[in-house]
TORNU-738098 format. One record per residue: x, y, z of N, C-alpha, C in turn. Coordinates in pm, whole numbers, plus 50000, padded with zeros to 5 digits. Example, Ala and Ser with C-alpha at 12.3 -4.5 7.8 and 13.67 -1.06 7.14 Angstrom:
2
513194943150780512304955050780513204967050780512854977550708513674989450714512905000350787
END
This chain:
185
415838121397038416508122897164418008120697150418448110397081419748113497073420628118996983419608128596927420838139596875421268152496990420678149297123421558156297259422598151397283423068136897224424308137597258425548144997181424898151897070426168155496974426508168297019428118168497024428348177997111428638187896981428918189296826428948195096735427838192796588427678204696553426658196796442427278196696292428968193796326429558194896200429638180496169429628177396037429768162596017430798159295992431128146696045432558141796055432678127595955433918123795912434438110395831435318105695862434638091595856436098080995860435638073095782437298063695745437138055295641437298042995704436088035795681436448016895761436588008595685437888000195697437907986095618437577976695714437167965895676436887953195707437267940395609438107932095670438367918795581437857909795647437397896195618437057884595685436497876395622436207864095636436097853395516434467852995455434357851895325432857858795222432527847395295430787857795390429737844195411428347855795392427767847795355425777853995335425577866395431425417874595396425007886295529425967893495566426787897295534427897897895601427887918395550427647919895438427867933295409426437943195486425397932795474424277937095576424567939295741425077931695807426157932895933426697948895941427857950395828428147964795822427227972695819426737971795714425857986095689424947985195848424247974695862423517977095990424367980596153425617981196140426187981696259426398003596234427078002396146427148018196085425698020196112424698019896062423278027196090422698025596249423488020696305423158017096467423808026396510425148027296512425238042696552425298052896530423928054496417423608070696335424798079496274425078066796207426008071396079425608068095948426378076695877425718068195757426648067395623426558051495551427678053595436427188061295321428638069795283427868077595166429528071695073430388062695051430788057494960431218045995015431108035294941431628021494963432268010894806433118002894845433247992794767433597983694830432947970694783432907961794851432917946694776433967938594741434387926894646434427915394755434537903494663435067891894726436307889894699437707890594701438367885194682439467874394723439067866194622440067847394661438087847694799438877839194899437897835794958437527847795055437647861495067437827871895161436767880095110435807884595154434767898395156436007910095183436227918395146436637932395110435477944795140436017949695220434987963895236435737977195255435527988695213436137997995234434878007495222434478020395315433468024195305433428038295368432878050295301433218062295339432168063295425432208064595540431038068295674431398083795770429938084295740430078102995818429028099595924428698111196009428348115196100428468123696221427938128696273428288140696436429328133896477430138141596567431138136296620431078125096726429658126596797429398111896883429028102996839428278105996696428378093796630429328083896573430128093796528431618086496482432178079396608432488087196677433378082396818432168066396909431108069896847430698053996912430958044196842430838045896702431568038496582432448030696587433758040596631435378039596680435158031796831434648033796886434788029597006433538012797027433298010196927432577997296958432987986996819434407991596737434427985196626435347970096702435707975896789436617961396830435837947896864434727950296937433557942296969433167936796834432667943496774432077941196652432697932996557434037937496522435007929896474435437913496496435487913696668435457904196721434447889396707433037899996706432017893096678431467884696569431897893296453431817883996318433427881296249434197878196334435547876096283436447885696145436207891296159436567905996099437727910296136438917916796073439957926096031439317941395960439447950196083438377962596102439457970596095439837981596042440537993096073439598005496033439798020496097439288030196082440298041696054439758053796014440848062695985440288076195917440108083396059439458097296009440268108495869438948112995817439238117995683438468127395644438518137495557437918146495500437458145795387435788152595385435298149695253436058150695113436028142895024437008147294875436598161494827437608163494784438048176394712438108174994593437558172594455437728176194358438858184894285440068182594188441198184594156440718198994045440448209594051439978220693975440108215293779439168218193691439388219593572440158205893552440008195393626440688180093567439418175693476440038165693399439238156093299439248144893301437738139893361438108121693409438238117993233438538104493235438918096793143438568077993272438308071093121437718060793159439268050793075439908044793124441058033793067440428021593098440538010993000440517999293029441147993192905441727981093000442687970192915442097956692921442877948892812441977933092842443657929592734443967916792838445037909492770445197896992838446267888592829446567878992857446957881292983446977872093075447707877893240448927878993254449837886993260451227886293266451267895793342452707894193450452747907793557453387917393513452977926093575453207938393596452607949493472451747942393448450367955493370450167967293498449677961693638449387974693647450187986793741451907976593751452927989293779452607994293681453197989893530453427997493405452228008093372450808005593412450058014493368450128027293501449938019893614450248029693695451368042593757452148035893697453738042893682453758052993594452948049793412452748060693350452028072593398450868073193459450078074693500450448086693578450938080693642451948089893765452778103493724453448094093622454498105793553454228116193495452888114293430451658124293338451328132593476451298126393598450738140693692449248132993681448618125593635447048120993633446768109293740445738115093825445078112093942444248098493925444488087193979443858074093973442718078594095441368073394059440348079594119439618066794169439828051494071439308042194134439908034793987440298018094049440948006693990440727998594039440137988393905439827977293966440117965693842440817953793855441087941993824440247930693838440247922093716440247909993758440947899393632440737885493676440987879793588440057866993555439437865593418438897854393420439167846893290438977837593264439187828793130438727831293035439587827492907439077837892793438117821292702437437827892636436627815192564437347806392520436527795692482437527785392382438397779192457439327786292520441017778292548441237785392696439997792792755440597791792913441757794392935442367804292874443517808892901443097823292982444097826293145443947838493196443607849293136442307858093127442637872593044442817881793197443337894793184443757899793264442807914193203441347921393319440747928793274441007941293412441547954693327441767966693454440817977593381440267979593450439687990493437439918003393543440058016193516441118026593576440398038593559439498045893625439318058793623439828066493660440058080693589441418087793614440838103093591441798113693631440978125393611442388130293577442328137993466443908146893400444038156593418445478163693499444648183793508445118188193350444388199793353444738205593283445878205993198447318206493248448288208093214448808197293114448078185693141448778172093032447578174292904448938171492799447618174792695447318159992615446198160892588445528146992539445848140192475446728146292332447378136092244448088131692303448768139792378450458132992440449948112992544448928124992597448468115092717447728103092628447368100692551446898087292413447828082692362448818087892325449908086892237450808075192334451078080192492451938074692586451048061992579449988065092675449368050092705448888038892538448898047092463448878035492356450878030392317451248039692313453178029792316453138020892451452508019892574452588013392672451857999292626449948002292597449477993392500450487982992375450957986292354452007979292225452637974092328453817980192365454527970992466454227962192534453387959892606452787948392668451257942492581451097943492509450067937892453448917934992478448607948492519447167951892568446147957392435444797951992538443887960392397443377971192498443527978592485443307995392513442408002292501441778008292564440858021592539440588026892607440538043692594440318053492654439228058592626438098063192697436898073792716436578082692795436668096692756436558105892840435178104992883434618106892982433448109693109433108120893071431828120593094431058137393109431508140793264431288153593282431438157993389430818154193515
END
């Protein structure tokens, strides 16, 4: 019965974040508030970080579904003390004939690893697709290690040695241990 309310049967996206302090249940909350109003997530990531639950989550649905979404997140927000934003979007597009590649570093913590990796990155024209950090203690002596891991997709146009060649002189310079793996398709 209530797919009479959808006034289109094209499916629609938005992207919702939510911040608010990590407690038990809390990512169940989302997902069950999204499936209440016959939507549904089809990408999410979702961390703790410092003392904060992190959510970011790709949600589709009919257009009345979305719009009840949007229109009851303030409540909701309210309700489990939440920092909610939304922000309609279109399904991804895939970059023609690109080549993911898998980067990851592991070093000591010192700043600005990931301007420097990201800055290269940039300049090559190669698409950051998902990045993620952390840092935890290295054996023995509990000293910060600093771990990024960076999936990336290259078009065509950058060619591979060049693009190994750069990020390993970046590797040296900051004293990273490095490696690259290209992805199957």
């Amino acid at each position: 019965m209530a797919t009479m309310l959808y006034t289109s049967g094209m499916k629609h996206h938005v992207v919702l974040t939510a911040v608010g302090s990590d407690r038990i249940g809390l990512a169940g909350d989302i997902s069950a508030h999204v499936l209440e109003c016959e939507c549904n997530i089809e990408e999410s990531k979702m961390a703790v970080l410092g003392g904060e639950f992190a959510v970011i989550l790709l949600v589709s649905g009919k257009e009345a579904a979305v719009s009840r979404l949007e229109r009851g997140i303030e409540e909701f927000a309210g309700a489990h003390a939440l920092s909610v934003t939304t922000k309609h979007t279109e399904p991804r597009r895939s970059p023609p004939k690109s080549r993911p590649y898998l980067i990851e570093t592991v070093s000591l913590d010192t700043p600005g690893i990931v301007k420097s990796v990201t800055g290269l990155l940039r300049s090559l024209g190669v698409n950051i697709e998902d990045l993620e950090t952390e840092t935890t203690g290295a054996p023995w002596t509990g000293a910060p290690m600093f771990h990024m891991r960076v999936r990336v997709t290259a078009p065509p146009s950058v060619h591979v040695a060049t693009f190994r060649e750069k990020l390993e002189k970046l590797a040296f310079e900051h004293d990273l241990d490095l490696t690259i793996t290209p992805l199957g398709a």
